[in-house]
DRENVEX-910993 format. One record per residue (C-alpha): x, y, z; residue number from 1. Coordinates in steps of 0.02 Angstrom, whole numbers. Example, Ala and Ser with C-alpha at 12.3 -4.5 7.8 and 13.67 -1.06 7.14 Angstrom:
2
keba xx=615, yy=-225, zz=390, vexnu=1
keba xx=684, yy=-53, zz=357, vexnu=2
END
This chain:
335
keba xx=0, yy=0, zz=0, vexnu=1
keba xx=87, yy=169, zz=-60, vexnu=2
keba xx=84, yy=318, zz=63, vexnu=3
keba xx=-21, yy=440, zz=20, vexnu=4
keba xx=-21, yy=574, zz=154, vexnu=5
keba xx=-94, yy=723, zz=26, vexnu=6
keba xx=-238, yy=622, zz=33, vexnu=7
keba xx=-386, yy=723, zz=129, vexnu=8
keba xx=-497, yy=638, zz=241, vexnu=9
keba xx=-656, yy=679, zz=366, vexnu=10
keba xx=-545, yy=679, zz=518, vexnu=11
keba xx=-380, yy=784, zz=460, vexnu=12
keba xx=-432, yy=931, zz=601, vexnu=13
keba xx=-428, yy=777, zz=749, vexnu=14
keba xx=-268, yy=760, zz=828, vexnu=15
keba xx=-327, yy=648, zz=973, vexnu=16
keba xx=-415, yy=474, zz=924, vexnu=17
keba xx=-511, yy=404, zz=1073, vexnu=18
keba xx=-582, yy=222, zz=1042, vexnu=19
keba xx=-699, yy=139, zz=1152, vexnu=20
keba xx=-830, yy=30, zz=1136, vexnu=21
keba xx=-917, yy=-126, zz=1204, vexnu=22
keba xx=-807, yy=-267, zz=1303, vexnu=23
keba xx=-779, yy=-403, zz=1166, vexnu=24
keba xx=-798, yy=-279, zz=1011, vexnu=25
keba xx=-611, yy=-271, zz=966, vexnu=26
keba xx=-590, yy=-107, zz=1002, vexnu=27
keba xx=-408, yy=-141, zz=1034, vexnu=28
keba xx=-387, yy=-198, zz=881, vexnu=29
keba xx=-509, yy=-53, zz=803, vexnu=30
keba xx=-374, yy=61, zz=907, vexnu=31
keba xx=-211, yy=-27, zz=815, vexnu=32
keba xx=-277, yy=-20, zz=653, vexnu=33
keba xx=-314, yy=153, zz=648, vexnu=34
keba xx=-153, yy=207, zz=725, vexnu=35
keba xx=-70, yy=118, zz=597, vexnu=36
keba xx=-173, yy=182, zz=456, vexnu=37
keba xx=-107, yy=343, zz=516, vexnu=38
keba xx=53, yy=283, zz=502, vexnu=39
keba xx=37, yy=246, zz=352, vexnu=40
keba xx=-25, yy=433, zz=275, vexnu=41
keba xx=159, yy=473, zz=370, vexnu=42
keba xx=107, yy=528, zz=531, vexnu=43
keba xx=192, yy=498, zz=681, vexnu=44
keba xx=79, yy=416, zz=815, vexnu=45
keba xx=72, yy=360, zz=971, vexnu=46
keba xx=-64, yy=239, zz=1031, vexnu=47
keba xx=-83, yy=230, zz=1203, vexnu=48
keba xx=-184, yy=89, zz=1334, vexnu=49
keba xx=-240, yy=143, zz=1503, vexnu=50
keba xx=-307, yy=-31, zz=1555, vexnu=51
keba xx=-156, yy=-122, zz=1623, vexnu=52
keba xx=-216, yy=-272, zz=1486, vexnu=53
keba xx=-39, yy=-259, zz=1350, vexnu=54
keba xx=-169, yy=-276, zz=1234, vexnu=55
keba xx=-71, yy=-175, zz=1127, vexnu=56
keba xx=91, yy=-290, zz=1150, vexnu=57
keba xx=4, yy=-444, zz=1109, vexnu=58
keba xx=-64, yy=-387, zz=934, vexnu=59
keba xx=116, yy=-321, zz=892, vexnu=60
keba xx=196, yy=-465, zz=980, vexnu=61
keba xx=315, yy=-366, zz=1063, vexnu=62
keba xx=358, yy=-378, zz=1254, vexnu=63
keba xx=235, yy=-286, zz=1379, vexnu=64
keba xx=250, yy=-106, zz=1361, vexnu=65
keba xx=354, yy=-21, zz=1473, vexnu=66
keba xx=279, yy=163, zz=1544, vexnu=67
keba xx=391, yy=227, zz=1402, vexnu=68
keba xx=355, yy=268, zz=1226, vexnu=69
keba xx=401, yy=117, zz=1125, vexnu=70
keba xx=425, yy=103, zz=923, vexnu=71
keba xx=310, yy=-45, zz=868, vexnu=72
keba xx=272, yy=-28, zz=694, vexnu=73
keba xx=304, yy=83, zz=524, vexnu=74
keba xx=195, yy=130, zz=413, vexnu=75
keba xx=230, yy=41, zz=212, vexnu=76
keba xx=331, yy=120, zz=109, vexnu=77
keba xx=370, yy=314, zz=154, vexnu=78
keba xx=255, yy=307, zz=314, vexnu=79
keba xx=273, yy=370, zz=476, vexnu=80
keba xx=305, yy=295, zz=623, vexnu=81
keba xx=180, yy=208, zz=755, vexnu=82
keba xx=241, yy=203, zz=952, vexnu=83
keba xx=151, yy=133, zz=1097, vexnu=84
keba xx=145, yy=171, zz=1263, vexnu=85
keba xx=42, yy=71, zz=1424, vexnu=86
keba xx=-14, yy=226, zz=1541, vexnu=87
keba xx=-41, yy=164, zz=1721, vexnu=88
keba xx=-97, yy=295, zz=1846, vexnu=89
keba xx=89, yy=262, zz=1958, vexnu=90
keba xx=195, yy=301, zz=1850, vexnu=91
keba xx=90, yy=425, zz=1771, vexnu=92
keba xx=76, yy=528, zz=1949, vexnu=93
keba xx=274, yy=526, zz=1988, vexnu=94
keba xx=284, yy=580, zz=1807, vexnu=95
keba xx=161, yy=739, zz=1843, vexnu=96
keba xx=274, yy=754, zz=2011, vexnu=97
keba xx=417, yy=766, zz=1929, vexnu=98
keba xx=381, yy=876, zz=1793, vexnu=99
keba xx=264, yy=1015, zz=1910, vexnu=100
keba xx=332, yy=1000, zz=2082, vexnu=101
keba xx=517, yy=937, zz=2043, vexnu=102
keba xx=490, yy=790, zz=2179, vexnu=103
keba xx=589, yy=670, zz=2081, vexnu=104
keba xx=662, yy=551, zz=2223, vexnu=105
keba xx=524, yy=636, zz=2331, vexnu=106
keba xx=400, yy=556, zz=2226, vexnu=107
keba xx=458, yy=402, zz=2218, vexnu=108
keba xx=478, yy=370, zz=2427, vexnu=109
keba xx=310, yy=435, zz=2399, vexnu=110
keba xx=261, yy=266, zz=2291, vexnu=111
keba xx=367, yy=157, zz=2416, vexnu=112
keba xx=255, yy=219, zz=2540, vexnu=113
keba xx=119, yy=168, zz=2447, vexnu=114
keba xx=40, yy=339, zz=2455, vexnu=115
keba xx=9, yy=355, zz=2276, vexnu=116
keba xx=-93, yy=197, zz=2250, vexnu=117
keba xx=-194, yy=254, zz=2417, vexnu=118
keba xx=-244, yy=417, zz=2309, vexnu=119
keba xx=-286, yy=343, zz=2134, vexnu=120
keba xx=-379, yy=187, zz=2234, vexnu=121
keba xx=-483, yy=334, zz=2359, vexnu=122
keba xx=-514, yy=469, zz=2220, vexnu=123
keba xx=-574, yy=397, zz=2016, vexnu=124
keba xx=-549, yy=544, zz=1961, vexnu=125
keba xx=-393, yy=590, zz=2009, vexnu=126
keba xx=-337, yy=432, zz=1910, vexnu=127
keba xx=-420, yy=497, zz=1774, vexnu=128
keba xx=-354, yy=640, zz=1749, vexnu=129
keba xx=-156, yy=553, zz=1756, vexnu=130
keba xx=-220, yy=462, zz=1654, vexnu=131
keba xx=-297, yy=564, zz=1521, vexnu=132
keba xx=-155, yy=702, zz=1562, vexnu=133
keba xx=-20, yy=594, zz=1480, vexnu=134
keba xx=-105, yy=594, zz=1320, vexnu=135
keba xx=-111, yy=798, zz=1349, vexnu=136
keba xx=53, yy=815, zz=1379, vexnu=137
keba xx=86, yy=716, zz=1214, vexnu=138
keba xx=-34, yy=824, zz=1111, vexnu=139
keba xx=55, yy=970, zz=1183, vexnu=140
keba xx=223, yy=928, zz=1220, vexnu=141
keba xx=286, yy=1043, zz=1066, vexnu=142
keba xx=221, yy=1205, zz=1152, vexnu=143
keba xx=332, yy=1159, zz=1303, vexnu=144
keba xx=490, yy=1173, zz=1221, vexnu=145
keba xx=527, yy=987, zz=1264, vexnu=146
keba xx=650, yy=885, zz=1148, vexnu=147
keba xx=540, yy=743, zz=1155, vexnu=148
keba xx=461, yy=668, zz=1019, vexnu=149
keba xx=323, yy=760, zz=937, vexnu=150
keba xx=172, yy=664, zz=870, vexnu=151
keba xx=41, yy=711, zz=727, vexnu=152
keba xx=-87, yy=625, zz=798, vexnu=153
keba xx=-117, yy=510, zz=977, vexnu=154
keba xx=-260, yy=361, zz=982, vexnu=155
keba xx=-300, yy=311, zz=1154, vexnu=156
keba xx=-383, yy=139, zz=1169, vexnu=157
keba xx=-493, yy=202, zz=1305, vexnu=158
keba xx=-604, yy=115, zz=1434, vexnu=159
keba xx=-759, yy=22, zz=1367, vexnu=160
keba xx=-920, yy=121, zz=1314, vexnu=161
keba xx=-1002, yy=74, zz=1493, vexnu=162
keba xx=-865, yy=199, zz=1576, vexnu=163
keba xx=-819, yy=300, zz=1446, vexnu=164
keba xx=-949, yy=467, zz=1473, vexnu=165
keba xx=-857, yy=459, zz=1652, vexnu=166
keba xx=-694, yy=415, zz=1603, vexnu=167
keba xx=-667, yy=563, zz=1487, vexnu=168
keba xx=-801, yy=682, zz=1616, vexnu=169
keba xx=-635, yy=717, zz=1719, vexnu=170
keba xx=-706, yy=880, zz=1788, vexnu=171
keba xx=-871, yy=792, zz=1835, vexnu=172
keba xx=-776, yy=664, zz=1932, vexnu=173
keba xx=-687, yy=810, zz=2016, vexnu=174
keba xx=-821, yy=919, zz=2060, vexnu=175
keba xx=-824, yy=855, zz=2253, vexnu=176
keba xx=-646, yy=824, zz=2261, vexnu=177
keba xx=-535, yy=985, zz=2202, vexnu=178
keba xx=-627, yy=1155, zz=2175, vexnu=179
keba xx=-452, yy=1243, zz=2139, vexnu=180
keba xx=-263, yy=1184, zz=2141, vexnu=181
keba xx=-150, yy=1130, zz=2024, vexnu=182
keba xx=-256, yy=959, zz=1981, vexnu=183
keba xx=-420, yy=1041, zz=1942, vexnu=184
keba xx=-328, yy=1166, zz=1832, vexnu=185
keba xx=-249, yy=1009, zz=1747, vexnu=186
keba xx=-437, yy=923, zz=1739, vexnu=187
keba xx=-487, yy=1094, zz=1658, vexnu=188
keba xx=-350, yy=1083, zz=1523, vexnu=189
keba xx=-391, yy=928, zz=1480, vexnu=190
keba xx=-574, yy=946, zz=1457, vexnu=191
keba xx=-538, yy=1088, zz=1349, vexnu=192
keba xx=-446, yy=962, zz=1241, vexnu=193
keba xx=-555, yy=839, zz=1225, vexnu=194
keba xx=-699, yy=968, zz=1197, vexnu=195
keba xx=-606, yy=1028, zz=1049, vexnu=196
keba xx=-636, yy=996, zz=848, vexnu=197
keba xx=-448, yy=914, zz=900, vexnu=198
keba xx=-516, yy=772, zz=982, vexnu=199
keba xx=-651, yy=630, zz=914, vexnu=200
keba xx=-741, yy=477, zz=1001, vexnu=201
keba xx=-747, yy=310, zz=888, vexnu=202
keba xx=-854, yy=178, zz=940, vexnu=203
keba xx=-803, yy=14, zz=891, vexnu=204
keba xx=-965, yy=-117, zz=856, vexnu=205
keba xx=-996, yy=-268, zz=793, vexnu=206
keba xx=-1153, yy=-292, zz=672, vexnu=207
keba xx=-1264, yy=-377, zz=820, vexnu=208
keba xx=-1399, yy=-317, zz=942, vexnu=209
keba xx=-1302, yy=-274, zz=1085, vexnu=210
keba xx=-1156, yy=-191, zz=1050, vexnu=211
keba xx=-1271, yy=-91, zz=919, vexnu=212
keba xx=-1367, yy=-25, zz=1039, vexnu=213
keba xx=-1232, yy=8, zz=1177, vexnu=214
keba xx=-1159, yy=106, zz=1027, vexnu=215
keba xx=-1315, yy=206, zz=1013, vexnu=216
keba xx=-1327, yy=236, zz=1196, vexnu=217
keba xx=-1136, yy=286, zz=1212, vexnu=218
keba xx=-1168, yy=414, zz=1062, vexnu=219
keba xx=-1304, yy=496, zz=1153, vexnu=220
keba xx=-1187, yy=495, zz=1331, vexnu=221
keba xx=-1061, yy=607, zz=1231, vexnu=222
keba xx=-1193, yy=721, zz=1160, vexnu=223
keba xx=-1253, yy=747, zz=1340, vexnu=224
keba xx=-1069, yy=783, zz=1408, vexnu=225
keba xx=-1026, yy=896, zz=1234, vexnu=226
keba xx=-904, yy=776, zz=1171, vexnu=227
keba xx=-868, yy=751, zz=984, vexnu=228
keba xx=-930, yy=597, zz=923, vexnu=229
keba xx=-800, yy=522, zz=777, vexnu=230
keba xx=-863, yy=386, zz=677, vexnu=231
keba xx=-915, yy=194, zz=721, vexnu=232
keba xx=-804, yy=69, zz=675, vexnu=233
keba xx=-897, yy=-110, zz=624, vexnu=234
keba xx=-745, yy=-217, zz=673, vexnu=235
keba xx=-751, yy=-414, zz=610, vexnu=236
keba xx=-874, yy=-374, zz=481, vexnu=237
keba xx=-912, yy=-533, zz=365, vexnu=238
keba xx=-858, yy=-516, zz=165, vexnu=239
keba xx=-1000, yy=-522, zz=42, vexnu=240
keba xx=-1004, yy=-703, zz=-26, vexnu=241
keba xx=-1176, yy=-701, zz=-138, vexnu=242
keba xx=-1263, yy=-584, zz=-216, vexnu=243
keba xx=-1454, yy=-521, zz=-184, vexnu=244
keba xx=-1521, yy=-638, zz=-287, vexnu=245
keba xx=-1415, yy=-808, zz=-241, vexnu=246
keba xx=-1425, yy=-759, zz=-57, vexnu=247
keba xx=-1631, yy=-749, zz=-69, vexnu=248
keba xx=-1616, yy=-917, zz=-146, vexnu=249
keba xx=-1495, yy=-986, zz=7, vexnu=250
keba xx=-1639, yy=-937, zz=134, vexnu=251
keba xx=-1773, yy=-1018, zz=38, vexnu=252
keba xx=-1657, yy=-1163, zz=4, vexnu=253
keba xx=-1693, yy=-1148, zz=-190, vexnu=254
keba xx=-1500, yy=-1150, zz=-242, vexnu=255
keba xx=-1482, yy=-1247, zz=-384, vexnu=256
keba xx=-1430, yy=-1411, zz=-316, vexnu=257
keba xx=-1379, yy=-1498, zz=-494, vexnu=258
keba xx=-1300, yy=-1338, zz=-541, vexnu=259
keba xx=-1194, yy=-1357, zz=-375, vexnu=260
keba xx=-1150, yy=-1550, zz=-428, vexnu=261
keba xx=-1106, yy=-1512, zz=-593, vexnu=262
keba xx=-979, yy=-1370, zz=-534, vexnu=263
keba xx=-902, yy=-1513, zz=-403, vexnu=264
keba xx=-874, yy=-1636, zz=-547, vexnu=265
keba xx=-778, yy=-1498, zz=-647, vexnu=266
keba xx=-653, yy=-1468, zz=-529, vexnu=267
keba xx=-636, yy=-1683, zz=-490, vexnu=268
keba xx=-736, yy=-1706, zz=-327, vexnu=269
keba xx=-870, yy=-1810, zz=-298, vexnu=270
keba xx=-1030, yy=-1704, zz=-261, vexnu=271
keba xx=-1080, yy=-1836, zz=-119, vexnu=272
keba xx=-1271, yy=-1815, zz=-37, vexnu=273
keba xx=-1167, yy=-1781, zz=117, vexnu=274
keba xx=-1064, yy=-1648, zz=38, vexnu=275
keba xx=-1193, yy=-1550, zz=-48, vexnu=276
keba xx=-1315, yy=-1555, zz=105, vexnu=277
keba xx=-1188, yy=-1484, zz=214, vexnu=278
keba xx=-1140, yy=-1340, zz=67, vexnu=279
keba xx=-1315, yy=-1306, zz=42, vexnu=280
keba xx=-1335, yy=-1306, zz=248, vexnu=281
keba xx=-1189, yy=-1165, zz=255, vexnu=282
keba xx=-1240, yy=-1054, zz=122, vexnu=283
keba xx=-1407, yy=-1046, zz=207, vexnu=284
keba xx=-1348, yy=-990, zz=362, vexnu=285
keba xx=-1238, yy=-897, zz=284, vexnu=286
keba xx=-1358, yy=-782, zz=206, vexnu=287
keba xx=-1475, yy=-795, zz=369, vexnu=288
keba xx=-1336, yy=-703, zz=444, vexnu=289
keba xx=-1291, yy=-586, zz=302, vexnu=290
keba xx=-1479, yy=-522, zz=313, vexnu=291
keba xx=-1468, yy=-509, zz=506, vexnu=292
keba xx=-1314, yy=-409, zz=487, vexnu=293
keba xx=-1392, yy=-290, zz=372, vexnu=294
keba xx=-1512, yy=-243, zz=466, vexnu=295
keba xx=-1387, yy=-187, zz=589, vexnu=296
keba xx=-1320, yy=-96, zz=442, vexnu=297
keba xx=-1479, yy=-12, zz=447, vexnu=298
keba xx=-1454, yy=35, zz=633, vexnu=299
keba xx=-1295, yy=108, zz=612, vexnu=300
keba xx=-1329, yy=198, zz=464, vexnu=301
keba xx=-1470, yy=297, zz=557, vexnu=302
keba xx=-1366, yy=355, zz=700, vexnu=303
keba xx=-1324, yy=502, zz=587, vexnu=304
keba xx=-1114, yy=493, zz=632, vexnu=305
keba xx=-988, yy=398, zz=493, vexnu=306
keba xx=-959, yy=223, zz=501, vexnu=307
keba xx=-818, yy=115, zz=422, vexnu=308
keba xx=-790, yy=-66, zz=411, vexnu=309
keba xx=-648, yy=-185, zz=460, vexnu=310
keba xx=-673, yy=-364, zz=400, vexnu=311
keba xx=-665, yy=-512, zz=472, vexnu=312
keba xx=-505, yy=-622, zz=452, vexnu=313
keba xx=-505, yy=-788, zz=425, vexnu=314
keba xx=-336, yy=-813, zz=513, vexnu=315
keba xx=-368, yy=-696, zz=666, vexnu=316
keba xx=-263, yy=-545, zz=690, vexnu=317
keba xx=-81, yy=-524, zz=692, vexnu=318
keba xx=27, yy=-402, zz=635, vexnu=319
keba xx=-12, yy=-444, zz=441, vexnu=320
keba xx=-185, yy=-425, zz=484, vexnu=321
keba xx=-164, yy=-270, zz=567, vexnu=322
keba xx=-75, yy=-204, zz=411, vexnu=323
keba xx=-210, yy=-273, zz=303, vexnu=324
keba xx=-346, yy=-184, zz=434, vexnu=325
keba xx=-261, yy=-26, zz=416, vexnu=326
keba xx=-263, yy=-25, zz=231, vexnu=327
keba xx=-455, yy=-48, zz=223, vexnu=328
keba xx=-473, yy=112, zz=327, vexnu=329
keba xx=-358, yy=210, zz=225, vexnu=330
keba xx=-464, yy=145, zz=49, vexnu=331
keba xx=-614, yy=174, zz=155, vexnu=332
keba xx=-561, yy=370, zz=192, vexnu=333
keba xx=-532, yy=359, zz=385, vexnu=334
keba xx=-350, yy=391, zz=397, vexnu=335
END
């Protein structure tokens, strides 16, 4: 796949990627495709967990992430480059100690002391905010004069859709806990991040029911709380097989069963009773599903926000897949 980073999309203004969705979607892997579709336009990117799972290092089979920003993947060609980073909310405090209040040793007899977990475990949103303030101080690091790495876009692989109005709510979660000080300014910055045309929600779904709906209720969560909404992202989405017509046929179980025999005995196998029972038996359920799925299709489609499509692999997902995910959202005009 050649790089083509002139090429404009409907997400060029979004800087921050945040992808949730329901437990058992793939949002991970929604998350790591899209980061590396941005890779792959040339960007630099960093895709960040905050779920202590190494999802992340499992689908680039790399060792567990360290709290350090870690090169995973390239995009093809003349792309950019995709880093990774696991935020926990330890190592993300002492980092915020280090960098605001110079407690550098401080800080860490702080951890020994085992003062740090006491405050993320007492106070949510406190965690929260670490949390959500590394990928601010990514976004922003250029403005600080820093020599770090600077990044064209970050995708956070956030919390599932269930937390994910009060994950990102960080000065909701502080209301009862800091009025003023330097945390509640930090909350504030951050909100006015992810309030911004900079920043974008993407819901990953699969074409059922459940996490349908739990899409549409998510969408209407951010709405409430003034957050953008992005796009949903179908993830494991099955390739079209029949057309209209042949699939209409599968239901009824009117496929032409001769026709199906003589094709066998073309190619040299025997068209048993056995063998084109169970074919028939699979293209019906085939096309039961297909017909399900599209009226998901239907679902989506109505929630009035862009949706895109990452197909189902038949070997599962490694980091081919992930390459060959990517490359669908870049012909499909996310990245």
């Amino acid at each position: 796949m050649a790089s083509t980073s002139a090429k404009q999309t409907g997400w060029d203004d979004v800087v921050v990627h945040v992808v949730t969705g329901k437990g058992g979607t793939g949002k991970t892997t929604a998350a790591a495709s899209l980061a590396l579709a941005l890779a792959s336009r040339g960007k630099t990117v960093l895709l960040c967990e905050v779920e202590g799972r190494q999802g992340i290092a499992q689908l680039f089979d790399v060792p567990p992430l360290p709290y350090e920003e870690t090169l995973v993947a390239s995009g093809p060609d003349d792309g950019g480059d995709l880093y990774a980073l696991a935020i926990d909310p330890e190592s993300a405090l002492l980092e915020y100690l280090a960098m605001y209040y110079r407690l550098g040793r401080a800080g860490k007899a702080l951890d020994r002391f085992g003062v740090i977990d006491f405050a993320t475990t007492i106070a949510p949103g406190v965690r929260d905010v670490l949390l959500t303030g590394k990928v601010y101080e990514a976004v922003y690091r250029n403005k600080r004069g820093k020599n770090d790495r600077v990044y064209d876009a970050v995708v956070l692989d956030a919390p599932p859709t269930g937390r994910i109005a009060q994950f990102l709510n960080v000065n909701s979660e502080l209301a009862g806990l800091a009025k003023v000080g330097p945390i509640r300014t930090q909350a504030d910055s951050i909100m006015t991040l992810l309030r911004s045309p900079k920043t974008a929600v993407h819901i990953t779904t699969l074409l059922e029911d459940m996490p349908v709906q739990e899409a549409a209720d998510a969408i209407d969560e951010l709405h409430d709380i003034d957050l953008r909404v992005g796009a949903v992202m179908v993830n494991m989405a099955r390739r079209k097989e029949l057309d209209e017509e042949a699939r209409e046929l599968a239901i009824s179980g009117d496929l032409p069963r001769a026709q199906i025999e003589k094709d066998l005995a073309r190619v040299d196998i025997e068209a048993t009773t056995e063998l084109v029972d169970g074919l028939l038996a699979e293209a019906q359920e085939h096309a039961e599903r297909r017909a399900l799925e599209d009226e998901q299709r239907e679902r989506i489609a109505a929630l009035g926000v862009p949706s895109y499509e990452l197909p189902r692999l038949a070997d599962g997902v490694d980091l081919g897949g992930l390459y060959e995910l990517a490359a669908h959202l870049c012909e499909q005009g996310m990245a």
